[in-house]
KOLVEXTOR-126413 format. One record per atom (N, C-alpha, C): x, y, z. Coordinates in steps of 0.02 Angstrom, whole numbers, plus 50000, padded with zeros to 5 digits. Example, Ala and Ser with C-alpha at 12.3 -4.5 7.8 and 13.67 -1.06 7.14 Angstrom:
! KOLVEXTOR-126413
506604971650390
506154977550390
506604983550390
506424988850354
506844994750357
506455000250394
END
This chain:
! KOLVEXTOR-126413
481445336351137
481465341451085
482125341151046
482635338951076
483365337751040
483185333651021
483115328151029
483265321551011
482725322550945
482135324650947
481855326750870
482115328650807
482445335050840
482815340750811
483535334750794
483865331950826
484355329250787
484045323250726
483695320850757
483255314950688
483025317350646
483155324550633
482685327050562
483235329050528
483935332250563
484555332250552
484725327150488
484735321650530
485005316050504
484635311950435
483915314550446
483555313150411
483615315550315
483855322850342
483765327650297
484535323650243
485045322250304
485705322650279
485725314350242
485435309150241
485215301150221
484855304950142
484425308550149
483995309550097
484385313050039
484975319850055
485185320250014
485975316849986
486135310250054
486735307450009
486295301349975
485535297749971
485595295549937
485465295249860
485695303749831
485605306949756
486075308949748
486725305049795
487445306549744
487625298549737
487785300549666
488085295049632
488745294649610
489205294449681
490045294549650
490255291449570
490695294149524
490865290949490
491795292949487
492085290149453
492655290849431
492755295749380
493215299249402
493405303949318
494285304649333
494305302049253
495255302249233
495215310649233
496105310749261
496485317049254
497035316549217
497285319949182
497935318749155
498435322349203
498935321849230
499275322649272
500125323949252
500345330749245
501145329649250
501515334149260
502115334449268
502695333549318
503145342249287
503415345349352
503665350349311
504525346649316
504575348749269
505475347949261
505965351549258
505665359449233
506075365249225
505705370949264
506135376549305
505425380849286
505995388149319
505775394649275
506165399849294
506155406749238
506155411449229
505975415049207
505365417149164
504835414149200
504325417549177
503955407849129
504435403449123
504245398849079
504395391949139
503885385849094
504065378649165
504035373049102
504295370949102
504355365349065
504235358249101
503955354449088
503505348649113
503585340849077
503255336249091
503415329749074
502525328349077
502165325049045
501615321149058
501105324649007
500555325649031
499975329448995
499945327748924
499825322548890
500035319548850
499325323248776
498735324248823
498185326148795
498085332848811
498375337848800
498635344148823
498635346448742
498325353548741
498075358048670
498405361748658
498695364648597
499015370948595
498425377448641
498785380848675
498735387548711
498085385448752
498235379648782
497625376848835
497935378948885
497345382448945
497395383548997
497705378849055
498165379649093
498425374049142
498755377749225
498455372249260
498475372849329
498835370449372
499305372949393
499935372249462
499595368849513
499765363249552
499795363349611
499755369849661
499305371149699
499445380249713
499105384449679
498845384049640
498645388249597
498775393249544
499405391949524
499575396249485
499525393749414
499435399649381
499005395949303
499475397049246
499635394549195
499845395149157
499575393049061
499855392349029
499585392448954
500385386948912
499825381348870
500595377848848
500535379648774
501225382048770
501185383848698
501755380948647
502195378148667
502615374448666
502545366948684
502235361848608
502165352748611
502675350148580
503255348148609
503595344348591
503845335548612
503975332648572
503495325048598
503785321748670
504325326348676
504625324348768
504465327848820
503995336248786
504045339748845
503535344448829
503065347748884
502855353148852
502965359748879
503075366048824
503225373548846
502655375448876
502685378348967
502265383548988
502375389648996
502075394048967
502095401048991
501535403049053
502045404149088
501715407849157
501415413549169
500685412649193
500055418849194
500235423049270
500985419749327
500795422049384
501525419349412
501605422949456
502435423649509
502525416049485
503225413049473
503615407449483
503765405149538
503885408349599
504025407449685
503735402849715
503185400849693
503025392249714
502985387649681
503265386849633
503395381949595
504105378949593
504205373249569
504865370449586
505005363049548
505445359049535
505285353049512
504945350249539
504615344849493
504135339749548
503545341549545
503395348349556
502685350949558
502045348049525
501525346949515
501085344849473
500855349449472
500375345449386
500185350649341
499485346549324
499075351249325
498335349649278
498165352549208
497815348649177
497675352149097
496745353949127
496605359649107
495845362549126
495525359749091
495605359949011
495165359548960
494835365248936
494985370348947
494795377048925
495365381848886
495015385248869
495765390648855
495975395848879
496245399848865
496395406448906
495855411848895
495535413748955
494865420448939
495005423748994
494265426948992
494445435049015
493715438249034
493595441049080
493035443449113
492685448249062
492015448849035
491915455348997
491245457149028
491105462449018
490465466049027
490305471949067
489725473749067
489895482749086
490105481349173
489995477649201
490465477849277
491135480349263
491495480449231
492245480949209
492215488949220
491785490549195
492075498649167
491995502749231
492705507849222
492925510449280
493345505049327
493555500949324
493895497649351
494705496649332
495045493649361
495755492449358
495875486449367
496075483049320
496245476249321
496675472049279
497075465749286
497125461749245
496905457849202
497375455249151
497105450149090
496765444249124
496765442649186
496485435949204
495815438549251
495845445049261
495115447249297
495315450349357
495885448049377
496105450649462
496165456349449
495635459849507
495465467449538
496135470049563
496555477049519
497155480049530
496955487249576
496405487949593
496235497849616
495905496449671
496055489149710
495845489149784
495175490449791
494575489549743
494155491049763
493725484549771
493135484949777
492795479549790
492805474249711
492535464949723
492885460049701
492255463249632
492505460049563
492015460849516
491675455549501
491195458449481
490405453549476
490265454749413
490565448049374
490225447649307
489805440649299
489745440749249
489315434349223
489735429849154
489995434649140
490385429849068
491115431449055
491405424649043
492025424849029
492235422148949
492695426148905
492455425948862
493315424148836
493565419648779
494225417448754
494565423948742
495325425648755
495705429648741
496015432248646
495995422948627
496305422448559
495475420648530
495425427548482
494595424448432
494665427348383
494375424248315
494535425248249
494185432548243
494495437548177
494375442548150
493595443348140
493495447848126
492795447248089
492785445948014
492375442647982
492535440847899
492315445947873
492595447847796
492705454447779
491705456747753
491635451847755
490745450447722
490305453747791
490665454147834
490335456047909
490665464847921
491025466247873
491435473547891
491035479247850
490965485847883
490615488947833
491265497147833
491235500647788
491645504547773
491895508347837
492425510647851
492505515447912
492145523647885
491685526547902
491255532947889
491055539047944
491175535847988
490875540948051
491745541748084
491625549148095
492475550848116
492405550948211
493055548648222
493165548348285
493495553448322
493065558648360
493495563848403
493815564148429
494425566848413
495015566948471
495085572248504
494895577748486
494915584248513
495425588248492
495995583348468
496685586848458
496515591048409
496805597248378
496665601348316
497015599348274
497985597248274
498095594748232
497865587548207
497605583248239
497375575048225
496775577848189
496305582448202
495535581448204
495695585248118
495875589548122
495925594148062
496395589447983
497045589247999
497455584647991
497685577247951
497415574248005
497575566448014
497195563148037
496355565648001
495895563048036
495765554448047
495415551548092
495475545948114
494675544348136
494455538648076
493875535548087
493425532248143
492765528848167
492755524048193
492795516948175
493205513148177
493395504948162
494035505948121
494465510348137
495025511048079
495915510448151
496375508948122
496885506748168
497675511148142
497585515748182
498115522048194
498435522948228
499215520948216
499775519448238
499955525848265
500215524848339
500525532748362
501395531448394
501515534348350
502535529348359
502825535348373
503485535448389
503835541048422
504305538548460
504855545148488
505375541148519
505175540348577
505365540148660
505225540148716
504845548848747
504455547648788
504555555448799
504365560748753
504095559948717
503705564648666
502915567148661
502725560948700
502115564148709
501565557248689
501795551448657
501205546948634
500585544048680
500735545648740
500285541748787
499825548248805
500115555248799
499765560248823
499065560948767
499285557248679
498745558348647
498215556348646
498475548448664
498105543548658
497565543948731
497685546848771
497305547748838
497015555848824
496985558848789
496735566748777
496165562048723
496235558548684
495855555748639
495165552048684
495545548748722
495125544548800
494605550748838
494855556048838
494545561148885
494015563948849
494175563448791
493655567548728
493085564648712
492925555948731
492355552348729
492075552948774
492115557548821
491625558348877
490835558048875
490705561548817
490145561648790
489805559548717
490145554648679
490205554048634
489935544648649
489845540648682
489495536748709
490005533048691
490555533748687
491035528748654
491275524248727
491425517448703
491785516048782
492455514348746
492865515348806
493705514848804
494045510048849
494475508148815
494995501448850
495715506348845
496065507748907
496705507648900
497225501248926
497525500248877
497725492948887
498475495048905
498845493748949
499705498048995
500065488348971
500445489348938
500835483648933
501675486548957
501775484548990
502575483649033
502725487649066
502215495249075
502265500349109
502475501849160
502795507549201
503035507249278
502345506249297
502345504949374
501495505349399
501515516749426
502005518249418
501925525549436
501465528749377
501785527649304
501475526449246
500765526549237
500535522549269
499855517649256
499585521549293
499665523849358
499385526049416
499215534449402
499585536349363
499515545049322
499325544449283
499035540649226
498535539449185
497865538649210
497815534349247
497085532449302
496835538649347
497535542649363
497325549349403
496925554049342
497365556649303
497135558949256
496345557849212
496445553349223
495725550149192
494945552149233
495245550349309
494765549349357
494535559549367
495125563749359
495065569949380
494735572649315
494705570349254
494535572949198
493905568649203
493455564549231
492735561949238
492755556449158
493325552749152
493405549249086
493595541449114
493495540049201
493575535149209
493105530749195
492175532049208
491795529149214
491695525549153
491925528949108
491625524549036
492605521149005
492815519249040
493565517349029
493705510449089
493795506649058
494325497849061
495235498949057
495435500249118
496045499649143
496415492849135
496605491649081
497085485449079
497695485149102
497905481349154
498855481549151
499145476249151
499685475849147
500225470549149
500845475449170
500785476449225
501685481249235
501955476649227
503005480749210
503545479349191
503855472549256
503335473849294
503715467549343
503245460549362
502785462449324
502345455749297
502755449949241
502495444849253
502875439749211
503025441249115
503275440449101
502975440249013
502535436348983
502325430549017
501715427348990
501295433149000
500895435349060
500535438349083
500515445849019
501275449849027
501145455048987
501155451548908
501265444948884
501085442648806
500255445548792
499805439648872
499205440048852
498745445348842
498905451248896
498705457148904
498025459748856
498595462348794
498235466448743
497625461948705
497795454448706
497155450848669
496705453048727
496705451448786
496335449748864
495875456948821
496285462248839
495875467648829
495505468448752
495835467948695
495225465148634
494715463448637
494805457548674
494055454048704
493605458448751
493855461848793
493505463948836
492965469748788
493375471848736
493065479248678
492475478048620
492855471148624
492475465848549
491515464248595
491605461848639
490925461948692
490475466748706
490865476348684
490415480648676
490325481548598
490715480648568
490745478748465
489735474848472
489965471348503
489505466548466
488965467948493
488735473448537
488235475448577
487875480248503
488475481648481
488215488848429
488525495348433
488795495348499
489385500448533
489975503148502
490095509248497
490745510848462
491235510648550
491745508748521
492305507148572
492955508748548
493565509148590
494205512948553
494375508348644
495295507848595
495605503848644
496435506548616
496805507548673
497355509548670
497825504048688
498405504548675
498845497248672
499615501348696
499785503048763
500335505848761
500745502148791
501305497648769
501505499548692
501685493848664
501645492348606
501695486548578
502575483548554
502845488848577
503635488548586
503565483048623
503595484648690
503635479348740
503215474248748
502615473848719
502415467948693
502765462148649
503135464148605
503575461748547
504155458448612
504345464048657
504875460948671
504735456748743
504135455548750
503745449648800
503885444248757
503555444948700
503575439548649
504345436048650
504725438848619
505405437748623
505775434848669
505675437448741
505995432848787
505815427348809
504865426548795
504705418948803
505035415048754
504845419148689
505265412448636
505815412748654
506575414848671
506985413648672
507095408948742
506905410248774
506915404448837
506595396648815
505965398748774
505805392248754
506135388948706
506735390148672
507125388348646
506785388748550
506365393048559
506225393548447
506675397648437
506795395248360
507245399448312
507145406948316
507805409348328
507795417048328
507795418548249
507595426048211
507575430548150
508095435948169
507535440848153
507875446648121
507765449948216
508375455148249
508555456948302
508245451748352
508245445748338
508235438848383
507505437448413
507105441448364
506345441248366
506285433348331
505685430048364
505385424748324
505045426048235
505065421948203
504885420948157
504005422248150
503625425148191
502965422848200
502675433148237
503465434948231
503095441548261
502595446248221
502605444848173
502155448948123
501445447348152
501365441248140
500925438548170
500485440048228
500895440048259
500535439748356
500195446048338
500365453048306
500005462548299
499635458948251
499815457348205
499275455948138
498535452948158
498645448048213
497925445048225
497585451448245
497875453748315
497435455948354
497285462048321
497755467448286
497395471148260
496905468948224
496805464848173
496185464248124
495725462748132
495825463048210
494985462148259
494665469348258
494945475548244
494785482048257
494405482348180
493835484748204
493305484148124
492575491848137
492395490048076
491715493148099
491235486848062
490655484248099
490265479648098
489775483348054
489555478848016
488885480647963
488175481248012
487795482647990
486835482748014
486805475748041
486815469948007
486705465048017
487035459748095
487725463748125
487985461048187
487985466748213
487415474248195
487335476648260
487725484448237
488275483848190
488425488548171
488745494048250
489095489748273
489805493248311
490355493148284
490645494848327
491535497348294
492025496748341
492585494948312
493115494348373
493595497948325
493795502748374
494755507348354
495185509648390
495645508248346
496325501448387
496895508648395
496975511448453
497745516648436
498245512748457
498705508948414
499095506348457
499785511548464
500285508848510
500855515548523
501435509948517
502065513348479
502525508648474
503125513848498
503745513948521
504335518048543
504745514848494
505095521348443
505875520048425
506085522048449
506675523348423
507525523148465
507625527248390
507915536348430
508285540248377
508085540848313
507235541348330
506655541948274
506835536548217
507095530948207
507125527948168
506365524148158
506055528048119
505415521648094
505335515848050
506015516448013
506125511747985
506425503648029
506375506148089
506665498248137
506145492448104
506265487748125
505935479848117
505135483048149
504935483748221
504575484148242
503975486148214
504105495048224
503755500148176
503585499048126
504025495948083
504035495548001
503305491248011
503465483548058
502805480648055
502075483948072
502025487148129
501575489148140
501265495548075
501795499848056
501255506047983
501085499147931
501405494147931
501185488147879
500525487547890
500095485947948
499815482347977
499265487447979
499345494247985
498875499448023
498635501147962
498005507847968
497785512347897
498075519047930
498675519847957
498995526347960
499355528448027
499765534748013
500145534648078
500245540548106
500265543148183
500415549248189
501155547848222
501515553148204
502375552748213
502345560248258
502305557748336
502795562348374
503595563648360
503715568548355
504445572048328
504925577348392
505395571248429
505815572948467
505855580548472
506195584448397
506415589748381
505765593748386
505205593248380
504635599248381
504585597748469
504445593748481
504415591848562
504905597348592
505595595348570
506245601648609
505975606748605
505595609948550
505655617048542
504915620148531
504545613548595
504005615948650
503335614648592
503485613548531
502645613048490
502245607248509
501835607348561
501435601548589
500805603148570
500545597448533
500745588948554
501175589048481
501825585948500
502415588048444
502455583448395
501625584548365
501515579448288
501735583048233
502225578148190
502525580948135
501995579248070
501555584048060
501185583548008
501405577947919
501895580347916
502585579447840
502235572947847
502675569147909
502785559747911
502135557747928
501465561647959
501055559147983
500345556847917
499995550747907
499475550247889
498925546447912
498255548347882
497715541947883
497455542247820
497555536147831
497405532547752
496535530247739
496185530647809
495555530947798
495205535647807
495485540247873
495095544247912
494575554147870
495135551047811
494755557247774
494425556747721
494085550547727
493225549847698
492805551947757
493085552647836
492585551047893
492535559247905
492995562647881
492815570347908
492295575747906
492145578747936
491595581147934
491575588047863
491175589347847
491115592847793
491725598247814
491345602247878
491665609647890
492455609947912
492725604747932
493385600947919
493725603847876
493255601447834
493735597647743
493565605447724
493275609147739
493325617247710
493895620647722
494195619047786
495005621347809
495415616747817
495285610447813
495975608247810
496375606647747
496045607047690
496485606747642
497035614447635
496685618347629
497185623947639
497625622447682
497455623247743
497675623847822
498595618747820
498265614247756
498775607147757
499345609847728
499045612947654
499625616847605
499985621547635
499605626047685
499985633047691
500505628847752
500425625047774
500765622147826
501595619947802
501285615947765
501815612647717
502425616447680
502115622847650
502395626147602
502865631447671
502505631047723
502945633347767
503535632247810
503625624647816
504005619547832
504525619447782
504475619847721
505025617547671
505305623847668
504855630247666
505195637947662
505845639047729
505325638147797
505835638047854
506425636347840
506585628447817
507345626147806
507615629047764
507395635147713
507875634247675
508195641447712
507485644847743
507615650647758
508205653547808
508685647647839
508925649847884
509555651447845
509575648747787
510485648347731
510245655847689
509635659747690
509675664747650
509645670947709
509835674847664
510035683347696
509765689147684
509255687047631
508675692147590
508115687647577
507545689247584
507005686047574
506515690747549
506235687647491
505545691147451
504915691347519
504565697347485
503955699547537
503515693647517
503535690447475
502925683947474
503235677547515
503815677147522
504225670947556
504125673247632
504325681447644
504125682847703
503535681247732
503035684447685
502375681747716
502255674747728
502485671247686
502055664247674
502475659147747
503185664647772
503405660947835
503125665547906
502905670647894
502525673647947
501835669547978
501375667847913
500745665347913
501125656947942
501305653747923
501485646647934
501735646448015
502225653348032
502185653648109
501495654248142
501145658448129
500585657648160
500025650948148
500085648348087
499645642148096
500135635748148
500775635748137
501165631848181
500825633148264
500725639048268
500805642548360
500015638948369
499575638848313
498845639148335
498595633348326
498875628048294
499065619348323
499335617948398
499675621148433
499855621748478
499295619148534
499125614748586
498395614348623
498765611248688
498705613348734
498855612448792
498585603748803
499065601548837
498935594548893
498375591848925
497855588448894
497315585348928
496555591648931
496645596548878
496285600448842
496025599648806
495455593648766
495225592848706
494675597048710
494555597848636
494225603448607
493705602748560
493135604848583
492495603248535
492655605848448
492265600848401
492365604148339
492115610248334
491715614148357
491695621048341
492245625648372
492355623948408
493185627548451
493795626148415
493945621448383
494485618448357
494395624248273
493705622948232
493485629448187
493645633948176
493385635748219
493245642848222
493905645448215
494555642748261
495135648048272
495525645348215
495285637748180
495715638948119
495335640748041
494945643548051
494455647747989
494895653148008
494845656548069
495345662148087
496085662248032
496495655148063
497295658148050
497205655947978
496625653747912
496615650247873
496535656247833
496135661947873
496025667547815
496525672747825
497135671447867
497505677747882
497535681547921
497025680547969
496675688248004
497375686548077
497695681648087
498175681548153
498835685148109
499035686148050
499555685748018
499755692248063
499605697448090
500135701748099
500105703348175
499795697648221
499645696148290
500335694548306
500755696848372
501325695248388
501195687548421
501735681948399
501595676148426
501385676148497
501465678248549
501705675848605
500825676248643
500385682348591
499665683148593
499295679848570
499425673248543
498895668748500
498585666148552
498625661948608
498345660048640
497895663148669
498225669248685
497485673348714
497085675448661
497095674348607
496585676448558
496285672048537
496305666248541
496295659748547
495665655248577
495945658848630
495405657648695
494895661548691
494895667548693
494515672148673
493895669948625
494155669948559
493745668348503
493435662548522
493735654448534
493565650448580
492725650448621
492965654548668
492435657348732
491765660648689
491855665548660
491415669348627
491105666548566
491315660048531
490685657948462
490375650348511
490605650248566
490215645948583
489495651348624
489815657548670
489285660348690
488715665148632
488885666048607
488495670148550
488285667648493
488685659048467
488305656848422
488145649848442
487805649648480
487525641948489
487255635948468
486815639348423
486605636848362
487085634048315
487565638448287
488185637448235
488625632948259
488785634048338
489115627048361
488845619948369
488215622848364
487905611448353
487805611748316
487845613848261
487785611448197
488695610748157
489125613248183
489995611048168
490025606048218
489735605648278
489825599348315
489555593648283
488885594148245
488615587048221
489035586848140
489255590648134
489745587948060
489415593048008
488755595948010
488525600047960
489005605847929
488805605147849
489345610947841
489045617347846
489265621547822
489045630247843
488985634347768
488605637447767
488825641747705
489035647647707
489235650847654
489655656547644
489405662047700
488735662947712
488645668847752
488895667747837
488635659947835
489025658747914
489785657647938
490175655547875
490785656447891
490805664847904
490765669347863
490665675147882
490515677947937
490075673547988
490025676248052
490395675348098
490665668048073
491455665448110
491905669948113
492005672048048
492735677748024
492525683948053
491905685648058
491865692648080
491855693548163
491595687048193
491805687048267
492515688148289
492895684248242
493595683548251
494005692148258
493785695048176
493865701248167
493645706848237
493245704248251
493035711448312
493375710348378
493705701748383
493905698348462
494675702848460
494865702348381
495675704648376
495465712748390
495335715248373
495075724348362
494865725448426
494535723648463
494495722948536
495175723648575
495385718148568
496125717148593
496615721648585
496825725048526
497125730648500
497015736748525
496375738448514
496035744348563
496285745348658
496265738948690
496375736648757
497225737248754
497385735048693
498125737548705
498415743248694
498185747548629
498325754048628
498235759548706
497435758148731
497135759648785
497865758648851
END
């Protein structure tokens, strides 16, 4: 019975070596010569591509981007610690890609696919190039459908399209990452999917964003990109394309998608220290000649697609940090070049607690208010002026010592529309909620409410036109406008929530 059992063994194992047909295949093969901060410089690979994928001895991968006819520049996708002179090197023949498809979402991961949230390995099917051309402008169709953020000042404001690219700059600490993730929380239901892309971040950072996300039920439809600050700079260069690609794969499904980029500061200055190690000509603050470039591609991947490829959308928030609100730095300057508009967190409103501390003045979108919804555009043009006219009054108001009863008013009312912009931390707010309380401060009715009560009146009004007008709220939720008698029911809810309140306080 063995002796069977091994002859069928053997049998099996004759039959299938005689359907291999060894052949020979050339490798190109070469040599590292340099290797240390993040970059390896090499000898050989003679047939080696610009930004072709390449393989360590060991496994560690890298990208050559640097052909010069004695040597070629690698930037490193992974730790330097086993590498050393001598090492060999393989050319793949591929280029640099990136895992896409709905396996991703809800997950935590890197630009090369490796699973960061310890959970089980991911199972995709397609890997897709990091660096891919724009869409041609013949393939773009207008930005028209507006994108919810929840915020009151963005939504009302500084509204912001789907397929449109809105710069959120500021100094440190002001608040840009809190928007851009309140914006993330607000697609919960809006079928949108989201990429947050963390370029150089602490991992404490990363890890309170992901909490946040996961406790607000905004993880499942969200792509965790990172590259922390103690990852290589190749690695944090590739990042933000890695994640493009991953957004562009629901684009082309038909999918509206939004992808955050925090922050493209330290992107720039990934950029920078590879080139300067790789020895290219330094510019302007010892940036390469090519930095415009590297934001320019990848933003002009952020589009809205016509009928014909499906008609999705990709929109791009990217976040940039100055230094002592200067927006005029090199950086910034490039990125409002590059974008259709910007929101400017403002140190000084931040100090003196107005969150989320967007300075209306410096802030625009240059597309987003074709995308607004009718009942919007009924209060925010006022809403914008009385704002404004209140801002320029304030400054002057602090050098005068008598003030007219119309200057008075017009800085009383501007306090209260200031207080009622005001929206708490990871609170976004349906368009009929966001409405309703500024139809309120738009017609006056808060003007002689002591500040410190807006919120609770706020909330109030809030709570009550969603319970009593249900109807009126899906129809300001789907963008419909209202006419004269239903704003009226707005204003008169408002009117009885304050008169209520008054009564309870006299009482």
């Amino acid at each position: 019975m063995l002796q069977a059992l091994l002859e069928d063994i053997v049998a099996r194992v004759d039959a299938a070596n005689a359907d291999i047909r060894p052949e020979l295949r050339l490798r190109e093969i070469g040599t590292v010569t340099q290797v240390g901060g993040g970059i390896a410089r090499i000898r050989g690979l003679p047939g080696v591509t610009s930004e072709e994928l390449v393989r360590f001895a060991g496994g560690v991968l890298g990208v050559a981007i640097n052909l010069e006819p004695d040597e070629v520049g690698i930037m490193l996708l992974d730790d330097n610690a086993r590498l050393a002179a001598g090492t060999e090197v393989y050319a793949t023949g591929r280029e640099v890609d990136t895992p896409v498809g709905d396996a991703l979402l809800g997950r935590v991961l890197d630009a090369t696919g490796r699973v960061l949230d310890h959970g089980k390995a991911l199972r995709f099917s397609e890997r897709r190039p990091i660096e891919r051309p724009a869409p041609a402008i013949i393939d773009r169709e207008p930005v028209t459908v507006p994108l919810e953020t929840g915020i009151k000042t963005i939504d009302a404001l500084i509204p912001i399209g789907r397929g449109q690219r809105e710069l959120i700059v500021g100094d440190r600490q002001t608040g840009k990452t809190s928007v851009a993730v309140d914006t993330i929380i607000n697609q919960r239901d809006k079928d949108v999917i989201c990429i947050y892309c963390a370029i150089g971040q602490r991992g404490t950072a990363v890890a309170r964003v992901v909490d946040t996300l996961r406790r607000n039920e905004a993880l499942q439809h969200t792509i965790v990109v990172v590259a922390s600050d103690e990852d290589v700079p190749g690695l944090r260069f590739i990042t933000p394309y890695a994640a493009t690609t991953m957004a562009e794969y629901f684009m082309e499904q038909g999918r509206d998608t939004l992808i955050v980029y925090d922050d493209l500061t330290r992107h720039a200055r990934a950029y920078r220290e590879l080139s300067l190690l790789l020895r290219r000509p330094p510019g302007r603050e010892a940036y390469p000649g090519d930095i415009f470039y590297i934001h320019s591609r990848m933003l002009e991947r952020a589009t809205h697609l016509n009928g014909d490829r499906g008609g999705g959308s990709l929109t791009a928030l990217p976040i940039v940090e100055t230094q002592a609100q200067d927006i005029s730095a090199y950086i910034p300057t490039n990125l409002i070049s590059i974008t259709d508009g910007q929101i400017y967190l403002s140190p000084v409103l931040f100090h003196k607690g107005v969150l989320p501390a967007i300075d209306v003045g410096k802030s625009v979108s240059r597309v987003g208010g074709k995308t607004q919804y009718p009942a919007y555009r009924s209060v925010a043009g006022d809403l914008r002026l009385s704002y404004s006219q209140f801002e320029e009054l304030e400054t002057f108001a602090r050098f005068a010592t008598r003030l007219d009863e119309d200057t008075r008013a017009t800085i009383e009312h501007g306090r209260r529309v200031r207080e009622i912009l005001k929206q708490r931390e990871h609170h976004p707010l349906r368009a009929s909620e966001q409405m309703a309380v500024l139809k309120a401060v738009n017609a006056g009715l808060f003007d002689e409410l002591p500040l410190e009560r807006i919120d609770e009146v706020e909330a109030a009004i809030q709570r009550r036109i969603v319970q009593e007008f249900p109807q009126l709220c899906e129809r300001l939720d789907a963008g419909e406008a209202l006419d004269d008698s239903q704003w009226q029911q707005v204003l008169d809810l408002a009117r009885d929530q304050l008169a209520e309140m008054r009564d309870k306080q006299e009482a």
